[in-house]
C-alpha positions, 0 to 999 in steps of 0.5 A: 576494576571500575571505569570513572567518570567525573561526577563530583557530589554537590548541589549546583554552584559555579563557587564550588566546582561541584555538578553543573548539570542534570538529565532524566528520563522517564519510562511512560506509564501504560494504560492496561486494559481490564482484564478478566476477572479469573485466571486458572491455576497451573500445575508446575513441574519440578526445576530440575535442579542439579543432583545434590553431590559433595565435591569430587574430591571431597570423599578422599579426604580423611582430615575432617576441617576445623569447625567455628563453634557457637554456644547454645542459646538457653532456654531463657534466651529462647523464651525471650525471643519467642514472646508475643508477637513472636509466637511462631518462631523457631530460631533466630539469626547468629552474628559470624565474626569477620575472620570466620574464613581464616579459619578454613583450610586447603586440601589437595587430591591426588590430581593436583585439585585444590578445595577449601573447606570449613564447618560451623556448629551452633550447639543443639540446633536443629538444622542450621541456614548461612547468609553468603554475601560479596559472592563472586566465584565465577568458574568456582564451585561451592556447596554446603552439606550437613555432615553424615546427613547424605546425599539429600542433606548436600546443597550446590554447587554454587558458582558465579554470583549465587543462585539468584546472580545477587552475590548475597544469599540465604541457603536453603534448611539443613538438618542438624547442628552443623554445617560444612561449606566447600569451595573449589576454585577455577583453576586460574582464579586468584588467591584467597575466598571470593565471598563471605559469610556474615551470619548463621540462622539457628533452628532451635524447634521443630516446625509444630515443637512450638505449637501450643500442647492442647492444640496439638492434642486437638489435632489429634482429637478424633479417634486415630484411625485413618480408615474412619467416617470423614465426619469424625472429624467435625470436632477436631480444632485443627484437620489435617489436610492428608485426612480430607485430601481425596476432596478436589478443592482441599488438594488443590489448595493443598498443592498451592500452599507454602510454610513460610519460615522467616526469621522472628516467626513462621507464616503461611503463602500461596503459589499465584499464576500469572495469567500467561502462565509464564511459570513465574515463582509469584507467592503472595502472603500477608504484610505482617509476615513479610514487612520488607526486603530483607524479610523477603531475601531471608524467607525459607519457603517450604513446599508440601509441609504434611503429615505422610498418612491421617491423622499421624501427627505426633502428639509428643513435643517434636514435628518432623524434624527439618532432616525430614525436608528435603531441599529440593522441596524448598525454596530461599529468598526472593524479592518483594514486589509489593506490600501494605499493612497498618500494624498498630505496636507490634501485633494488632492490626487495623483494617483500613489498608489491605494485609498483603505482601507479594514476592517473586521467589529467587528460586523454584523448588525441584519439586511439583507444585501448583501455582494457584488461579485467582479470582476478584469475585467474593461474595457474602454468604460465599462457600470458602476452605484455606489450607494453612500451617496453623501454629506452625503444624503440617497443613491443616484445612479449614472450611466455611463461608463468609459472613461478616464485612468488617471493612472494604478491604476485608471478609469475614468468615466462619469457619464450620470445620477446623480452624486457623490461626498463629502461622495461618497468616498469609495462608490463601482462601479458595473458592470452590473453583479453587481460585484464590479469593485473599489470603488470612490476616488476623483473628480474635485470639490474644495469647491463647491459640484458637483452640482454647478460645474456641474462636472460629472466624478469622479476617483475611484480605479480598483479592480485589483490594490485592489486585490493583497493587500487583496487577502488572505482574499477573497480566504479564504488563510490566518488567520485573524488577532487576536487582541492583549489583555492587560489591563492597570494593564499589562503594567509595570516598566521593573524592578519593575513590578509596573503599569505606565509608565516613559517617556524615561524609560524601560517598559514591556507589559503583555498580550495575541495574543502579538506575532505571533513568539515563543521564545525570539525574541531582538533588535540586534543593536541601534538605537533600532527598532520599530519593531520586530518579526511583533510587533509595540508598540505606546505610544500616537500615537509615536512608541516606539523602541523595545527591546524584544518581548517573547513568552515563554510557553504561557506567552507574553511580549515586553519589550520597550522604553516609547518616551520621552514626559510626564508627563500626560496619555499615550495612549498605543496600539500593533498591531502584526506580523498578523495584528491584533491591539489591543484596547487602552488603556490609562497609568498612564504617571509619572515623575519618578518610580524608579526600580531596575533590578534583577535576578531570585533570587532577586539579583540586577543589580550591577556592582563592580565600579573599572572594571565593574564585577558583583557583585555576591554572589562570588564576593560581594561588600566590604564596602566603595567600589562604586558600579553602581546600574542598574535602570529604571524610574527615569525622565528626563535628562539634555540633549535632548535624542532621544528614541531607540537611546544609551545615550552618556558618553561626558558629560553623561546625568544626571538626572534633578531631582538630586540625588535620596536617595539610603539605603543599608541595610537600611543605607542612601549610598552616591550617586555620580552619577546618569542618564542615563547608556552610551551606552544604551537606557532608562538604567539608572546607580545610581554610590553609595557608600557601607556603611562603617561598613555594615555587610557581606551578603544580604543587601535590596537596595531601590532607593528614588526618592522623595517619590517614592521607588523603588522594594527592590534589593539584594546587597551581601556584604563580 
């Protein structure tokens, strides 16, 4: 339930009974001093997550639930998907349908406890993740487990709103091709599931099955035997990092190091320490792994990827598999706080803007890592090492030195033993006091791997040219960003209030952490802008002009434009004025939804016909008089119309669907015109004409479209 205010949407205009005013308040940018240029690294001790556990009663059960079954993805849809730029990838993200929970099922124990449950299967995968979304449990509990996996593949409980309090999330990697969800409700809950599940990411290869075979034959190129010279290795393309791990630098490099598992390829991060060492999750990898928000929400960060001993790495065509992962050594979803990049088409990428993505994870794993120290000092000729994940391979170490600067953001090194390459990207490079000097961006090696080209130099990103984008969170000088919170019950017909959304038509959002800015903040001028006070709103990834955003004694809501594109589901995300973005979450998209504007007191947005004065209860409408009701959501027009833009009045936009019915008092009115109001975005004007003999006082107003109806507004007439 949400507490409303009267925020009407619409630009200034005393004909049109629509906003009148506007507040904003800004925060003041504070002047940071310089700080030093190092901070040391930080070894971290594991979360302490709560043991994994299936449900109480779960073991009493003999039934095994019933299970919503995909087909394997062939060998040619997995070529398809796994083209160039896409080398890394391992799976791919699968389409729940939107009854998936009805096929659930309820069990109850002996003591009266109750627990749904449900499996998914994706044939042949390799190890499966769920997308949650509209998650609000509160005293509930739910876990996810891979049957038969035992207690290290179980995940949970979870309750409330999910680990991170977002309502949406990604769990971490189970092993196998099926999933089983459990849910256990508090007892007074109500009835039904308080969350869904929109989509499954199938895992179809191993980390490493994709790696090219050369490369890892390459691996292993020295002779297997952990116990020779360390020297046997200089001509190996790739080293195992285990092999060169008694070395201060490779181990502590090792130690900071992250494969990042994301959703079209796989990459490379470093763990960054702030200089309070507050203990803050700080990952830092490269813009073209992590492009957006939704990259970071979907990020499985894996801690400690390595082979057990030197040199064991298979040379057959698997890795560990992901049941060899614990899931207390990964890490899922989190926030992107800053990024830059200059990709040119799809895989190259051009060196006049810095390569970096910078991302607070939702989450620490219950598993020692260290969170690396930083430097802004690099120098040519400087000696350098980068641990990373080579075409997706357990960590491998390169070592060398500067020795080119092709551009002021970016060094160039060499590497004198081992190699980077496809899935290094975003891979941290140290110095040798074990700082982070950048993070790998890109290097000459087309379609082949380093390997076969024998390619030894790589370009990666200088901290300096990272620093002053992310300063203010590794100085400890800025908040981090709340993530805005709504449900899909919030998002509504301006006028009516009802849930879902019309294409082209006028829509609020209820929610929390919507905006940083107090007050009433309105769009000024047209074409309506797609940010305001610091607040974007996307609906399917398309930005939606804004008309207003509020935040008036603690209730929040933007009102704007829904693009013009539907009918289906709408996909609907904020992000506010600190950066924090808010989960998705997905919106009945329907053709029309008529709404009526009114006032506080119930009046509707009504205009006399013959010179566009309110209709008010002092000057009321007289019977067989036209009137322009004001309305929202009745569907597409006969002309082509741009979102945030005002429609036109030669000819005006009429709405395709014809005339809807208009009743006044009950009595069917002749409707003359309807479509979209000139001079407005998203407004639309219904032209009706009161009913002869209609009796003098309030009379109830409904717009039909089809059999939809709209809110009931009041007409006064005299």
């Amino acid at each position: 339930m949400f507490r409303r205010f009267t925020l009407r949407a619409g630009l200034c205009s005393t004909t049109r009974l629509l906003l009148l005013w506007a507040l904003s308040t800004f925060p003041a940018t504070s002047q940071i001093q310089e700080p030093a240029q190092d901070v040391p690294s930080l070894a971290v001790a594991p979360a302490r997550r709560l043991p994994g556990a299936a449900p109480p009663n779960r073991l009493l059960w003999q039934d095994t639930p019933p299970a919503h079954v995909l087909r394997a993805v062939t060998a040619e849809e997995i070529l398809e998907l796994s083209r160039p730029p896409h080398h890394t990838r391992m799976g791919a993200t699968r389409q729940l349908p939107p009854d998936l929970l009805r096929q659930g099922v309820w069990f109850t124990d002996a003591q009266g406890r109750r627990t749904w449950a449900l499996r998914v299967t994706a044939t042949d995968a390799r190890g499966l993740r769920l997308h949650f979304e509209n998650f609000d449990v509160g005293a509930g509990q739910v876990w996810t487990f891979a049957p038969g996996g035992g207690p290290k593949q179980v995940v949970g409980p979870f309750s409330s709103k999910g680990p991170a309090q977002h309502g949406a999330f990604w769990t971490v990697l189970l092993a196998g091709d099926t999933i089983e969800i459990d849910y256990q409700p508090a007892p007074d809950s109500a009835v039904g599931i308080p969350f869904t599940i929109s989509e499954v990411f199938h895992m179809w290869a191993e980390p490493g099955a994709i790696a090219n075979a050369t490369s890892r034959l390459l691996m292993n190129s020295s002779p297997l035997n952990s116990a020779g010279s360390v020297g046997t290795l200089d001509n190996a393309c790739f080293v195992d990092e285990t092999c060169m791990d008694a070395q201060v630098d490779t181990h502590a490099a090792s130690k900071a190091t992250v494969f990042l598992l994301l959703e079209n390829n796989a990459c490379s991060g470093v763990l960054l320490n702030d200089r309070n060492s507050t203990g803050t999750p700080f990952l830092l990898t490269a813009g073209h792994c992590v492009a957006t928000n939704h990259d970071a929400q979907f990020l499985l960060a894996i801690f400690t990827y390595k082979t057990s001993s030197c040199f064991n790495y298979t040379t057959s065509s698997a890795s560990y598999p992901p049941s060899f992962w614990d899931p207390k050594q990964q890490a899922s979803g989190g926030i992107l706080l800053a990024q830059n990049v200059h990709l040119s088409g799809q895989d190259n990428i051009y060196l006049d803007k810095p390569d970096f993505a910078f991302v607070k994870l939702d989450e620490r794993p219950d598993w020692p890592f260290t969170m690396a120290g930083w430097s802004r000092d690099a120098a040519f000729g400087q000696q350098v090492i980068s641990v990373s994940h080579a075409q997706a391979l357990p960590q491998v170490v390169a070592r060398g030195s500067i020795q080119a600067i092709p551009a002021n953001d970016f060094f160039q090194t060499f590497w004198t033993q081992g190699n980077t390459d496809q899935g290094s990207s975003g891979a941290g490079v140290f110095d040798a006091n074990g700082s982070v000097v950048g993070v790998v961006s890109n290097g000459p090696y087309g379609p082949n791997s380093a390997c076969q080209a024998n390619v030894k130099i790589v370009n990666f990103t200088r901290f300096s040219s990272i620093y002053g984008a992310v300063q203010g969170w590794l100085e400890d000088t800025v908040k981090l960003p709340i993530a805005p919170s709504f449900t899909v019950s919030g998002i509504t017909n301006a006028a009516s209030y009802v849930g879902g959304l019309v294409p082209g038509s006028l829509a609020t959002l209820f929610g929390t952490n919507l905006t940083t800015s107090a007050g009433i903040v309105t769009a000024r001028s047209f074409p309506l802008p797609t940010e305001l006070a610091g607040v974007h709103v996307e609906v399917n990834g398309l930005p939606a002009p804004l008309l207003a955003v509020a935040n008036v004694n603690g209730t929040e809501q933007i009102n704007f434009q829904v693009p013009w594109k539907g009918p289906g589901t709408a996909s609907v995300t904020v992000t506010n004025g600190n950066g924090g973005v808010s989960a998705r979450s997905d919106v009945p998209l329907f053709g029309w939804q008529p709404g009526i504007f009114t006032d506080s007191h119930g009046y509707g947005a009504i205009l006399h016909g013959l010179d566009n004065r309110p209709v008010t209860p002092t000057d009321p409408a007289a019977p067989s008089e036209i009137v322009a009701l004001f309305t929202t959501g009745l569907g597409a027009v006969d002309s082509d119309q741009i979102a945030g833009v005002p429609a036109g009045s030669k000819p005006p936009a009429r709405t395709v669907q014809g005339v809807p019915q208009v009743t006044i008092g009950g009595v069917a009115a002749e409707v003359r015109f309807s479509g979209l109001a000139p001079g407005f975005a998203g407004l639309y004007q219904v032209n009706v004409v009161v009913p002869q003999g209609s009796p003098a006082g309030d009379l109830p107003v409904v717009v039909i479209q089809f059999d939809v109806a709209s809110n009931t507004a009041k007409l006064p007439v005299r």
